[in-house]
GUBAMAR-657751 format. One record per atom (N, C-alpha, C): residue in one letter; x, y, z. Coordinates in steps of 0.05 Angstrom, whole numbers, plus 32768, in hexadecimal, padded with zeros to 4 digits. Example, Ala and Ser with C-alpha at 12.3 -4.5 7.8 and 13.67 -1.06 7.14 Angstrom:
2
a81087F8E809Ca80F67FA6809Ca81087FBE809Cs81017FD3808Es81117FEB808Fs81028001809D
END
This chain:
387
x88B78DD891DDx88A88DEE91E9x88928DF791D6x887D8DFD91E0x885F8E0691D5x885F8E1E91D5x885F8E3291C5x88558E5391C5x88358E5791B7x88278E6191BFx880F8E6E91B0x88038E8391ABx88078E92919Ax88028EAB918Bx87EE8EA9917Bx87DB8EC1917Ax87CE8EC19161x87C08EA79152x87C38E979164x87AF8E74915Fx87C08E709151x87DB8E6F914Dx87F18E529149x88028E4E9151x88038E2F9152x88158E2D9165x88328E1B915Bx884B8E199168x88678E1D9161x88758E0E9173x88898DFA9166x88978DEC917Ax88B98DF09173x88C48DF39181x88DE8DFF9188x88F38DEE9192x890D8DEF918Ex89218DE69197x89258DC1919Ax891B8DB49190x89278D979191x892A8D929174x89438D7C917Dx89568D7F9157x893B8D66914Fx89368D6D9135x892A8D5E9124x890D8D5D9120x89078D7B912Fx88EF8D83912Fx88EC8D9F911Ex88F68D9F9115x88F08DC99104x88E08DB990EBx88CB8DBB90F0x88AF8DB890E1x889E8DCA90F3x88878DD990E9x88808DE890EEx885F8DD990F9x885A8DBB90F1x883C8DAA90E3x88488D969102x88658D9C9110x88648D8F9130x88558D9D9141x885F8DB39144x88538DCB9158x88348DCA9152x882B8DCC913Bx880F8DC5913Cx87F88DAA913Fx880A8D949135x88028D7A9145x88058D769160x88218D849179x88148D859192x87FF8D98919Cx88008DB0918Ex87E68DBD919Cx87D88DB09198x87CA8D9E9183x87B38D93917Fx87AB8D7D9190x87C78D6F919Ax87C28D5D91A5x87BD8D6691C8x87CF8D8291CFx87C48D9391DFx87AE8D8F91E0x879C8D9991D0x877F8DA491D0x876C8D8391D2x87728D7B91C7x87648D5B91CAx87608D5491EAx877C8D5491F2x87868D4E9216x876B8D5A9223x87668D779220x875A8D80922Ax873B8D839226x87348D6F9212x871E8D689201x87158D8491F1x87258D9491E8x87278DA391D1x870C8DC291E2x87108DC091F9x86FE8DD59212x87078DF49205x86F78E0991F9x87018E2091EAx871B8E309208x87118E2D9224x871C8E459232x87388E339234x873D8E17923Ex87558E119244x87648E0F922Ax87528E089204x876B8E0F91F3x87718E2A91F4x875D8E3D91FCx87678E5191FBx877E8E5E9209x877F8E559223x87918E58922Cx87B18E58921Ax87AC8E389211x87CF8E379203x87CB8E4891E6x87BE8E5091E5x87B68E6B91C3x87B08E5391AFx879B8E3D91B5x87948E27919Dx877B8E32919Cx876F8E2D9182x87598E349182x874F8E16917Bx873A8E11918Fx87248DFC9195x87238DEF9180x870D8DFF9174x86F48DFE9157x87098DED9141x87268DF59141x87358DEA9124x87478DD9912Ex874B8DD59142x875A8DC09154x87458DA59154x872B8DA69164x87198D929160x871A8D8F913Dx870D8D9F9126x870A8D99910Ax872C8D869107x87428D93910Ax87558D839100x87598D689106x87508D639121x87528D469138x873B8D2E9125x871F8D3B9117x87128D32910Bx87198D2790F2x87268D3C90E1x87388D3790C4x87518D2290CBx87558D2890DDx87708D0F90DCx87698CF090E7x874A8CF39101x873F8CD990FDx87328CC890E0x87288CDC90D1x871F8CD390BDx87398CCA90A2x874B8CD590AAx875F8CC3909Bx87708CAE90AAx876B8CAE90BEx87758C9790C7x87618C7990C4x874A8C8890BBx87398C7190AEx87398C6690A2x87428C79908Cx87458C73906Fx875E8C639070x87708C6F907Ax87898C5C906Ex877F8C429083x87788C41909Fx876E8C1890A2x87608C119093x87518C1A9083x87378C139072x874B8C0A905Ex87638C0F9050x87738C069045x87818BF09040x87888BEF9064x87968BD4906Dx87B68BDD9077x87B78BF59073x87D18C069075x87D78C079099x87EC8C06909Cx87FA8C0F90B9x87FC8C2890C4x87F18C2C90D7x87F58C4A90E0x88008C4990FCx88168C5590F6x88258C60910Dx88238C77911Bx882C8C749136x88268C82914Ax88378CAC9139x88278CBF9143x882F8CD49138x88508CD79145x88628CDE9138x88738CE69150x888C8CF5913Bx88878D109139x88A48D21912Fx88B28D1F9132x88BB8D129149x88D58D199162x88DD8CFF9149x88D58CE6914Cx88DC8CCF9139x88E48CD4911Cx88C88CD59113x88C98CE090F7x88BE8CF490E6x88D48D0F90F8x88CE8D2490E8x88D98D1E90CFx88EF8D1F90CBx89018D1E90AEx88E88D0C9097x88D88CF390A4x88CC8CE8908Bx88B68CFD9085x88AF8D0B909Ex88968D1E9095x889D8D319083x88BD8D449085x88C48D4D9071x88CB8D479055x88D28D2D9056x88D98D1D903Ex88BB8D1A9029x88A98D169038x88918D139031x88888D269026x88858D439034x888C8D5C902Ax888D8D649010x88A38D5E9013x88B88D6C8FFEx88AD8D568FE4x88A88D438FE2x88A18D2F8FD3x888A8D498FBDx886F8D458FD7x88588D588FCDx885F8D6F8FC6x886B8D7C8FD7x886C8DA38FCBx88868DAA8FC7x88978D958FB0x88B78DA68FB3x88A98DB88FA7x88A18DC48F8Ex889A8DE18F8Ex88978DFF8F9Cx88A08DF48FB9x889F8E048FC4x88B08E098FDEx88CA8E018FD7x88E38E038FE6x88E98E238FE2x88FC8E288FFDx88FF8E448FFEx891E8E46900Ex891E8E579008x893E8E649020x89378E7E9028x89428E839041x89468E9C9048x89538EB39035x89448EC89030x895D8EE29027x896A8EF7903Ax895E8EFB9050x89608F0F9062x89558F00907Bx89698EFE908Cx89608EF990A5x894F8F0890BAx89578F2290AFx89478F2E90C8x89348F3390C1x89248F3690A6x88FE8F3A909Cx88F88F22909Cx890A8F039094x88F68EF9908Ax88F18EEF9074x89018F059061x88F98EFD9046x89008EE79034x88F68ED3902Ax88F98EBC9021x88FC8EBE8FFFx89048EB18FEFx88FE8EAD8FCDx88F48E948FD2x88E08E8A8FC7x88D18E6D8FBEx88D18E688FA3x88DC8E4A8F9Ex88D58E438F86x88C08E4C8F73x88D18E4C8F5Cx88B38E5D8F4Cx88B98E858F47x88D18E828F4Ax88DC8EA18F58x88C78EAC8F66x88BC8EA48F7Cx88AA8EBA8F8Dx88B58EBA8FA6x88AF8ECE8FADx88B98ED38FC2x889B8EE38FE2x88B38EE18FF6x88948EDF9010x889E8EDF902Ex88968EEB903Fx88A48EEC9059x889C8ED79069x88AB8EC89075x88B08EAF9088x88A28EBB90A7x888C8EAF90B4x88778EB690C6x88998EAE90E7x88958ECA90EEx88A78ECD9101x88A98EB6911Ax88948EAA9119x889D8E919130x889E8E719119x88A18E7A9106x88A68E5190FFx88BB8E589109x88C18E359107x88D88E2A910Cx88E78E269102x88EA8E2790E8x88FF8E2590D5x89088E4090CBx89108E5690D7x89148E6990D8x89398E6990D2x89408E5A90E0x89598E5690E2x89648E4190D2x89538E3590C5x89568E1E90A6x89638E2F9090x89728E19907Ex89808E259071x89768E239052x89618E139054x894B8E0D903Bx89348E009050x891D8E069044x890A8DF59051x88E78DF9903Ex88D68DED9041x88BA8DEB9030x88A98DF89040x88998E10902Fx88808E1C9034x88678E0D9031x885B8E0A904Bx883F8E059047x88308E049042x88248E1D9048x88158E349043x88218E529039x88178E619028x881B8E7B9019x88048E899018x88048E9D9029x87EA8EAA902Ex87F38EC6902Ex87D78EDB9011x87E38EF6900Dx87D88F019025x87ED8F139031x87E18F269048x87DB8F3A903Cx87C68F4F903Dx87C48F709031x87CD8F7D905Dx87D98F959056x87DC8FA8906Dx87E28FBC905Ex87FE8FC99068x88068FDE905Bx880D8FD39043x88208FC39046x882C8FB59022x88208F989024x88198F8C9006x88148F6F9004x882E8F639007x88248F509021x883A8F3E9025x882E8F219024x88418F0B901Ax883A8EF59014x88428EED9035x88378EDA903Ex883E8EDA905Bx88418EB69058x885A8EA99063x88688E8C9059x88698E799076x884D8E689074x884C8E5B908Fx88488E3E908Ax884C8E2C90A4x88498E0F909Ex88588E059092x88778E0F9098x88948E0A908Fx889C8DEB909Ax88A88DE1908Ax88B98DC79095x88D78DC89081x88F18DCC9097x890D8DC6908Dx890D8DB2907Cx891B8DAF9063x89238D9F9059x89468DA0905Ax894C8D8C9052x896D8D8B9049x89708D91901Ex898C8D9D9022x898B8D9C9005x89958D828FF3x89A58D6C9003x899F8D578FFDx89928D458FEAx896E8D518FF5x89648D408FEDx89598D498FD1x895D8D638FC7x895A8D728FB0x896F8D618F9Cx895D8D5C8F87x89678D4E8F72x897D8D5B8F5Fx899C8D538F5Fx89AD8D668F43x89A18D678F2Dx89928D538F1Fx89898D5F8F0Bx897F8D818F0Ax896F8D7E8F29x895E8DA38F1Dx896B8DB28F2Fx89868DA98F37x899D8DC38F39x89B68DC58F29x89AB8DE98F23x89C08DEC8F19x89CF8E058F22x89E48DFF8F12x89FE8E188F14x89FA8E298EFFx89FD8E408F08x89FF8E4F8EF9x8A0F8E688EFBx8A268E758EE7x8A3A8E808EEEx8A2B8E9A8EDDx8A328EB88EE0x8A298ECB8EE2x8A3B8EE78EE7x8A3F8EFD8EDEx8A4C8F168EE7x8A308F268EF7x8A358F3A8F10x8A218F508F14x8A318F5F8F11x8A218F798F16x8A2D8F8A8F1Dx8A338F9D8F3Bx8A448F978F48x8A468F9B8F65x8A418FB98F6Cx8A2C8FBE8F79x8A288FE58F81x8A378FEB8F8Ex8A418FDB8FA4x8A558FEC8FB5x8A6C8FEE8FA6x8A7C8FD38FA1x8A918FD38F98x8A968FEA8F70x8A838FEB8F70x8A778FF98F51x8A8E8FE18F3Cx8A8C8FCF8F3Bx8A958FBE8F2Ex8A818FA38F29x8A8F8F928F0Ex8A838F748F08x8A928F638F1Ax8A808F598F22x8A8A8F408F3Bx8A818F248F2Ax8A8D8F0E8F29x8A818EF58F1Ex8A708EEB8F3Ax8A638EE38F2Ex8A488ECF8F45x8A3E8EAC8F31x8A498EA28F48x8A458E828F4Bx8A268E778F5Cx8A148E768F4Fx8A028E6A8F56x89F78E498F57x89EB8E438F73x89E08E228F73x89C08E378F64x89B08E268F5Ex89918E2A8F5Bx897D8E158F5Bx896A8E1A8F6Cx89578E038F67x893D8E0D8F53x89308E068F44x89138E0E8F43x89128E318F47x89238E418F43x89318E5A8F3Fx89358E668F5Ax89348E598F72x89418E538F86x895B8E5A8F8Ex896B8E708F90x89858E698F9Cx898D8E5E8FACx899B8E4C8FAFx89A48E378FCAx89C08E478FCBx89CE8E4B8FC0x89E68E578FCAx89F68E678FB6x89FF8E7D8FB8x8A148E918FA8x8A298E9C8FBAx8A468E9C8F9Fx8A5C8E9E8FA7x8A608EBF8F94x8A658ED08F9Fx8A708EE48F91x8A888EE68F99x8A9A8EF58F7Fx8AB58EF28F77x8AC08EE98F66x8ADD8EEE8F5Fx8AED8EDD8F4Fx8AEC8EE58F35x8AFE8EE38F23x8B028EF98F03x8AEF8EF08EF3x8AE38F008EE9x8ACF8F038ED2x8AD88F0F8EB7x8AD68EFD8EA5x8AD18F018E90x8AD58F248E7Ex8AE18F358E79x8AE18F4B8E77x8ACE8F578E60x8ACA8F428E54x8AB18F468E3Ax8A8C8F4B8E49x8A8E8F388E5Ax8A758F368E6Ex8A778F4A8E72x8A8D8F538E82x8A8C8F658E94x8A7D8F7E8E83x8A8F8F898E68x8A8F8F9B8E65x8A708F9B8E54x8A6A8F868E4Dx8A4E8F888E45x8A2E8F978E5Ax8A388F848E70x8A288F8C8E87x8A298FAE8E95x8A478FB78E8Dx8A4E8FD38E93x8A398FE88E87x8A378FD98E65x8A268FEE8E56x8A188FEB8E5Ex8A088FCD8E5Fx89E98FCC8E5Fx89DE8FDD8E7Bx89EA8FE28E90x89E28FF58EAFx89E4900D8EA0x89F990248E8Ax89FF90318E7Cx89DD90398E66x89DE90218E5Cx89C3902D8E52x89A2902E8E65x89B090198E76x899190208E86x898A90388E9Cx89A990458E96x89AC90618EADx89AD90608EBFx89B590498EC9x89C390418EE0x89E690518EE5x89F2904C8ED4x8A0D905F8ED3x8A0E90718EBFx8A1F90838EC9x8A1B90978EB8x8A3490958EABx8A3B90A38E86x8A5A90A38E80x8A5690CA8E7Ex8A7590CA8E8Cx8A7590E88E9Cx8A7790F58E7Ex8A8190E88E5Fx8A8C90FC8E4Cx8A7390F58E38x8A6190D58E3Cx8A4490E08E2Cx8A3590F88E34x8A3791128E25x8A3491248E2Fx8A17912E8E1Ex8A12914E8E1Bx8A0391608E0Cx8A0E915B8DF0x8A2491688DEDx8A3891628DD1x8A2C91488DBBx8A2E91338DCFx8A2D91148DC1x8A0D911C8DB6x89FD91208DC9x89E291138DC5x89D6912C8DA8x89E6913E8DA9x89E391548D96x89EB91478D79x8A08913D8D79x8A10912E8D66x8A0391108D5Ax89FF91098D70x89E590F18D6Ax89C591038D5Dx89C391178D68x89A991208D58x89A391248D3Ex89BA91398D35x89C991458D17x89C991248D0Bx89CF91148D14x89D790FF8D00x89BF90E88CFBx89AA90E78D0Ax898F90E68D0Ax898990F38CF9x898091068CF6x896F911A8CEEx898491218CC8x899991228CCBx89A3911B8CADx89A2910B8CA0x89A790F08CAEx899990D08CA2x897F90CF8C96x896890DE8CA5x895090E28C9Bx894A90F38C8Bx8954910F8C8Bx8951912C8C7Dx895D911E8C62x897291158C5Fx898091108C4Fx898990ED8C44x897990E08C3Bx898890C48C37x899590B98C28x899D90D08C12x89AD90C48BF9x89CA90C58C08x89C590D38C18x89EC90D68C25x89F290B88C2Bx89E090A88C34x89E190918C3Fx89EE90948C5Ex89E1909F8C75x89F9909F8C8Bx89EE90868C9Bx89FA907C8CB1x89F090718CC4x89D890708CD1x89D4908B8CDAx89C690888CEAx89D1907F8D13x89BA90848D1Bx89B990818D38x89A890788D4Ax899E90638D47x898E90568D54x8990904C8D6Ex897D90408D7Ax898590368D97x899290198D96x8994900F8D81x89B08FF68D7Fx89C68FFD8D73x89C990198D64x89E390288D66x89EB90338D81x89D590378D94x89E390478DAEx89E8902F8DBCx89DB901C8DBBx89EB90008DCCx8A058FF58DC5x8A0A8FF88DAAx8A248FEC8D9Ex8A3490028DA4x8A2C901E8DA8x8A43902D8DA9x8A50902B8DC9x8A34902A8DDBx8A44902E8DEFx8A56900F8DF8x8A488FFA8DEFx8A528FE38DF5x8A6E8FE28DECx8A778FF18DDAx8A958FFC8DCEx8AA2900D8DE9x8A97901A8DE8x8A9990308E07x8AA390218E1Cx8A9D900B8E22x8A998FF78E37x8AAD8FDF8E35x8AB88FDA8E24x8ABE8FBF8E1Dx8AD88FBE8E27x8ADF8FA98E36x8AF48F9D8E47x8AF58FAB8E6Fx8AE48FB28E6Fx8AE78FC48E82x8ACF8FB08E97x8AE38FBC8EB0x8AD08FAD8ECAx8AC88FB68EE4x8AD58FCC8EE6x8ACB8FE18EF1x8AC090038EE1x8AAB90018EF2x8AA490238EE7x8AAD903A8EE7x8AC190358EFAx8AD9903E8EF7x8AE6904B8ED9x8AEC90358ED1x8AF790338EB9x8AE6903F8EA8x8AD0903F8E9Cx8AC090428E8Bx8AB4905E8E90x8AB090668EB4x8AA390848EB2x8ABD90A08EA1x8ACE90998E9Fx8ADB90B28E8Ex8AE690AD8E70x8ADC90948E6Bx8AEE90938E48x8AD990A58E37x8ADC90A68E1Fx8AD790C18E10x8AD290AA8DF8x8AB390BF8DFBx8AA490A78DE2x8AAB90A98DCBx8ABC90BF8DC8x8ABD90D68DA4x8AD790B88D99x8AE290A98DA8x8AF1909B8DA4x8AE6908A8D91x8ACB907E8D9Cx8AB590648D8Bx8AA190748D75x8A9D90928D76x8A88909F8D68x8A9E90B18D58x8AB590AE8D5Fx8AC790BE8D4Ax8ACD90A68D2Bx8ACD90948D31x8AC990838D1Bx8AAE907B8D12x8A9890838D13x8A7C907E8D13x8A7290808CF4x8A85909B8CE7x8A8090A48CD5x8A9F90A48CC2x8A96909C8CADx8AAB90AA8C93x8AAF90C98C98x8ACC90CA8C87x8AD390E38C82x8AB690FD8C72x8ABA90E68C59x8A9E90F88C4Ax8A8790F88C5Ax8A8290E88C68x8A6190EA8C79x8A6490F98C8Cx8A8290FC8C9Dx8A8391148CB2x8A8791328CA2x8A8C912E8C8Ax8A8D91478C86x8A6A91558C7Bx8A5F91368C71x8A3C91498C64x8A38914D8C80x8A39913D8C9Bx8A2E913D8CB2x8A3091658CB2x8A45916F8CB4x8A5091858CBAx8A3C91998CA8x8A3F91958C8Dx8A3791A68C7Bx8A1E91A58C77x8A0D91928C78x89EE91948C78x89DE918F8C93x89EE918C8CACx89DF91938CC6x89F3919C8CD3x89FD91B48CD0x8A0C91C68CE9x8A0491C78CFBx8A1D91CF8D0Fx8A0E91D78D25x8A0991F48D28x8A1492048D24x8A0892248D12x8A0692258CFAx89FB92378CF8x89F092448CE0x89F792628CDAx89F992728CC6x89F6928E8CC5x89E1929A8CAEx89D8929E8CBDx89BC92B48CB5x89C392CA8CA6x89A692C78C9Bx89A892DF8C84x89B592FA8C91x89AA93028CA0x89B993138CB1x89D5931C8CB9x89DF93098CBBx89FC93028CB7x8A0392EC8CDFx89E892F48CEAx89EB92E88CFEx89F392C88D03x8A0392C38D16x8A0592A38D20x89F3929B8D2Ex89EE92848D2Cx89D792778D3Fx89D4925E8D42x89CF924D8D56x89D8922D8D57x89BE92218D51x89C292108D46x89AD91F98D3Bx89AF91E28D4Bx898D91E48D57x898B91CD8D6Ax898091B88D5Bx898B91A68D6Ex897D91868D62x897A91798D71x895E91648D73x8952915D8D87x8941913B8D72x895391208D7Bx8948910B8D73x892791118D6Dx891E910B8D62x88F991108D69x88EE911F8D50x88FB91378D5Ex88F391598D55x890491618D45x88FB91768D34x890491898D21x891391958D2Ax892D919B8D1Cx894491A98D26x893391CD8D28x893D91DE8D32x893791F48D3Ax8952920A8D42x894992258D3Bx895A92348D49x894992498D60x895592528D70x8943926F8D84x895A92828D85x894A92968D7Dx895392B28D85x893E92CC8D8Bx895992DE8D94x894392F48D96x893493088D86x892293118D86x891393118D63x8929932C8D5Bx893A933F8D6Bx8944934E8D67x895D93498D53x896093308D5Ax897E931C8D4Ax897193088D34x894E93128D29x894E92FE8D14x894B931D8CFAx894C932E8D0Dx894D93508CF2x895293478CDFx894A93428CC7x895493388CAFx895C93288CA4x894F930C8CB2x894C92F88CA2x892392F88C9Fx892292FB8C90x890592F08C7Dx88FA92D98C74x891492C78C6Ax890792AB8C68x891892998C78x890092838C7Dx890A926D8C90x892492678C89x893792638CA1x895592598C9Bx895192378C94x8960922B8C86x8960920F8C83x897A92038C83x897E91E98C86x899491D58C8Fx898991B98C7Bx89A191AC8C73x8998919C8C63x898C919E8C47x899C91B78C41x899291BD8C1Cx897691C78C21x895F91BB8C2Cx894291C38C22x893591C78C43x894091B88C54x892C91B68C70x892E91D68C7Dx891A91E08C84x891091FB8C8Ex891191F68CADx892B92058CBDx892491F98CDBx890D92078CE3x890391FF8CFDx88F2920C8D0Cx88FE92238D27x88F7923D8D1Fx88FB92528D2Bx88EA92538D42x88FB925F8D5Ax88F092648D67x88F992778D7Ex88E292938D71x88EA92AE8D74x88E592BD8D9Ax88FE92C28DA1x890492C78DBFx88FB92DF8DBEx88E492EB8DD5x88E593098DDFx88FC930D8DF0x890093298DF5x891693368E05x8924931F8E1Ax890C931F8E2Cx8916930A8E44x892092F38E43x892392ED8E21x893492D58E1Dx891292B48E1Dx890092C38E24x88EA92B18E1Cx88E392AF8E07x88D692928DFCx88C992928DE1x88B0929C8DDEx88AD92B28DCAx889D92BA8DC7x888892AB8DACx889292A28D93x8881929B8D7Ex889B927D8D7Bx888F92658D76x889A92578D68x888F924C8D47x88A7924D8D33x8896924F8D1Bx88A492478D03x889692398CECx88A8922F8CDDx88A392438CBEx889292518CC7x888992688CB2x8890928D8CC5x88B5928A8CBCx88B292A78CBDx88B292BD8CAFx88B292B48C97x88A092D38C88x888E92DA8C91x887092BB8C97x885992CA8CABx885F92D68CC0x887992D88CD1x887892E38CEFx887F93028CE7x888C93068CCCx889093238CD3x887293328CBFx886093228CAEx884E93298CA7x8841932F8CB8x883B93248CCFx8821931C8CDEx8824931E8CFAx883993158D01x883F930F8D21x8855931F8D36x885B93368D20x887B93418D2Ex8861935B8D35x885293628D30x8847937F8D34x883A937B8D52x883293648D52x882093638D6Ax8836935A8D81x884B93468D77x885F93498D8Ax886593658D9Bx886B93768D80x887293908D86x886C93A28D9Ax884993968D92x883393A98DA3x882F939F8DC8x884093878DC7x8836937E8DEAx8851937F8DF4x886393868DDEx888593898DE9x889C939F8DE8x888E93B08DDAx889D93C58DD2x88A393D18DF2x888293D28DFCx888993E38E0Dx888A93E08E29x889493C78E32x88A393B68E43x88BF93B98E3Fx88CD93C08E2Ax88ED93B58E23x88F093CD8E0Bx88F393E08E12x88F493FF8E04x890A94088DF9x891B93FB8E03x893B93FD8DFCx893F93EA8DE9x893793D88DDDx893393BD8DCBx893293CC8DACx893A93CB8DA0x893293CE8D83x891E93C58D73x890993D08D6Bx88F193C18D65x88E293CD8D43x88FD93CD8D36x88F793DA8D1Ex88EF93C58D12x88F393AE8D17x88F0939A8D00x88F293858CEEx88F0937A8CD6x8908936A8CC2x891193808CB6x891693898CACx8922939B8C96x892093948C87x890693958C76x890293818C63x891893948C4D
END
């Protein structure tokens, strides 16, 4: 059967014809019948003008090859499609494909590219077959649009350039590592088997690596950790005669990959408790300078408590309200000599001055505070430092 859409045309339903270059050799020969007349090809949706040009291109090689001395046989698909594919595939294996989704279309082609299969070929229902033609469409999205298909068999694909290849994913639904058995051509999938026990090392490798790309979350890497990872940054550097570790981003891969290890569902891995792998991270003596030269409070001259933040990057810091820094005068410090960075809260719990010089804030900067705050927040105490 002949369909014509859109000036091409498609031949359907007889076994040994799903080539897409049949359907277009009978229109043409359609169009010839009718001495290539624009209204009657029009009729069957051929267009004239490239039907006559192609009738011309193929007499002119039929020249060439008698000019040769060569045999030319009568056209006939129905006979020998399979040599026309064989032939094919000879010129463009580069460009073998399989279906991924039946119902768009969507194909992978050798070469990992991928491209949607033109809704009337015929090899739609092939289980590998060769692209033609690859033509970018622009509309709403660029789509590669995959026409002038002819079935192949996998057969005739050479074992040398297939291979197997065995593999863990990670399954979304199931939230587990599944093993996957792959055929591949030319990066081609021809066929995958998921299932069957994996490896618990893979597994748990692959666990972290989704883990660090924030794909899963671990419910007890928490605030706490990333605080404790800061302090120990920022001491390594403040301080290097201690000699500590440190915390880098191939310490956070080795740790969580510890986190992870033997495990194959996420299951498993979203509740264990990292303090397990980061509780040995450090010596006795290095958890204890950790403690004593980057607390996590502090007490102020004042006599007040106050937590010391730490932030990979940035300078550790404290905030309060200027009412709760009364009598401290000089910058608080951590680490024997480092001066944190203050940063002084009005009433409403907003920052008002951030600063690493506060003797200047009560020289210079607490009066004018005074003057745009006093008398907003009246009930506040606004005597001062006491020096």
């Amino acid at each position: 059967m002949i369909k014509g859409k859109s000036g091409q045309i498609f031949l359907e339903g007889e076994l040994g014809w799903r080539n897409d270059f049949a359907g277009e050799w009978l229109a043409m020969m359609e169009a010839k019948r009718c001495d290539f007349r624009p209204r009657e090809c029009g009729e069957l949706g051929i267009l004239a003008r490239g039907a006559r040009e192609t009738w011309r291109g193929f007499e002119q090689l039929v020249r060439l090859i008698k000019g040769r001395r060569l045999e030319v046989r009568e056209v006939d698909f129905r006979a020998r499609g399979e040599l026309c594919a064989r032939a094919m595939f000879r010129a463009f294996g580069d460009r073998l494909a399989v279906r991924r989704d039946r119902g768009t279309g969507v194909c992978d082609v050798a070469g990992s590219r991928r491209g949607r299969l033109h809704r009337g070929s015929v090899v739609r229902d092939a289980g590998v077959f060769l692209v033609g033609e690859m033509l970018e469409v622009e509309g709403r999205e660029r789509v590669v649009a995959l026409s002038r298909c002819a079935e192949v068999k996998e057969e005739w694909l050479s074992e040398e350039e297939v291979e197997v290849t065995e593999a863990v994913v990670f399954d979304e639904d199931l939230r587990r590592v599944i093993g996957v058995k792959r055929r591949v051509y030319r990066g081609v999938v021809l066929e995958e088997n998921r299932g069957g026990e994996v490896d618990p090392d893979l597994a748990g490798g692959l666990l972290s690596e989704r883990v660090l790309a924030g794909d899963l979350k671990l419910k007890n890497w928490d605030g706490k950790v990333e605080r404790w990872i800061a302090r120990l940054v920022f001491l390594s550097q403040a301080m290097p005669e201690l000699d500590l570790p440190g915390f880098g981003e191939e310490d956070r891969r080795l740790a969580i990959g510890q986190i992870c290890a033997g495990a194959v569902t996420f299951k498993e891995v979203r509740d264990r408790d990292p303090w397990g792998v980061l509780g040995d991270w450090l010596s006795g003596p290095q958890k204890e300078a950790l403690n004593v030269y980057a607390p996590e409070k502090i007490k102020l001259a004042n006599g007040v408590m106050t937590q010391v933040k730490y932030e990979v990057g940035s300078e550790p810091w404290i905030e309060e309200k200027v009412q709760r820094l009364y009598g401290v005068l000089d910058q608080p410090k951590v680490a024997q000599d480092v001066c944190l960075v203050v940063k002084i809260l009005a009433p409403n719990q907003r920052p008002w001055q951030v600063t690493s010089d506060l003797p200047g804030f009560w020289e210079r900067g607490f009066e004018q505070m005074k003057k745009d705050l006093a008398g907003r927040y009246p009930k506040h105490d606004w005597s001062g430092a006491r020096s």
